[in-house]
C-alpha positions in Angstrom: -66.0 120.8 50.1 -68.2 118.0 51.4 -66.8 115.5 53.9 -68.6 112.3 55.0 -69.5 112.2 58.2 -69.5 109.3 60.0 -72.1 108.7 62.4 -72.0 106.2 65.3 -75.0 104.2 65.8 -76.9 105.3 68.4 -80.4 105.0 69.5 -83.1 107.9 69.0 -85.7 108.2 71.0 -88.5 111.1 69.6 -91.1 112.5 72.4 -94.2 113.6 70.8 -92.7 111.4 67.6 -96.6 110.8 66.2 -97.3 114.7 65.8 -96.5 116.6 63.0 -93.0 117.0 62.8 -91.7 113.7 64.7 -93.3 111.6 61.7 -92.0 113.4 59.4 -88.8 112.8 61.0 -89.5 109.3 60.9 -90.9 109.4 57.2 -87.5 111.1 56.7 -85.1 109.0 58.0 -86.7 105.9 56.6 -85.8 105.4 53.0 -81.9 106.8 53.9 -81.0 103.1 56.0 -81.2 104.1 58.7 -81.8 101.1 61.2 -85.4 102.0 61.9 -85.1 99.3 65.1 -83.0 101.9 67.3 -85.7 104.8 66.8 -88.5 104.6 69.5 -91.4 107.0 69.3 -93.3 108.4 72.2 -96.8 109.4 72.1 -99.9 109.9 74.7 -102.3 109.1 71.8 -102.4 105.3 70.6 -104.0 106.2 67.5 -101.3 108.9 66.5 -98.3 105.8 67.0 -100.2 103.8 64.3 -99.5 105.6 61.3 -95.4 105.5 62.4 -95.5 101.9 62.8 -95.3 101.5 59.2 -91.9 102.3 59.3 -90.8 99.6 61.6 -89.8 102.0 64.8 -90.4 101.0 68.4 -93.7 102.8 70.4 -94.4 103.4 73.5 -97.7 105.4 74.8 -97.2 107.4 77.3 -97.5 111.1 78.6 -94.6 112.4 79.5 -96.7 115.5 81.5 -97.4 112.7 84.3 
């Protein structure tokens, strides 16, 4: 039996979100309405957060190791 869940809104923040799988999480979540505005990606590379800013998310550069 599938029951809807309903989700609260919340913010999402994904460390590393550039790599491999945090834009595909992004790619992912993008075409379901999700509100692309409350997702921020992290990232050390600038180059990397380019191709998720496509999808209208929030970046911040930074490395977390510091």
């Amino acid at each position: 039996m599938n029951v809807p869940i309903k989700i609260q809104k919340c913010k999402i923040l994904i460390p590393g979100g550039a790599g491999f799988v945090g834009r595909n999480l992004v790619r992912v979540r993008h075409p379901k309405n999700y509100d692309m505005n409350d997702v921020t990606v992290l990232d050390k590379d600038k180059t990397n957060l380019a191709f998720v800013t496509r999808y209208g998310v929030q970046t911040q550069c930074v490395d977390l190791a510091e």
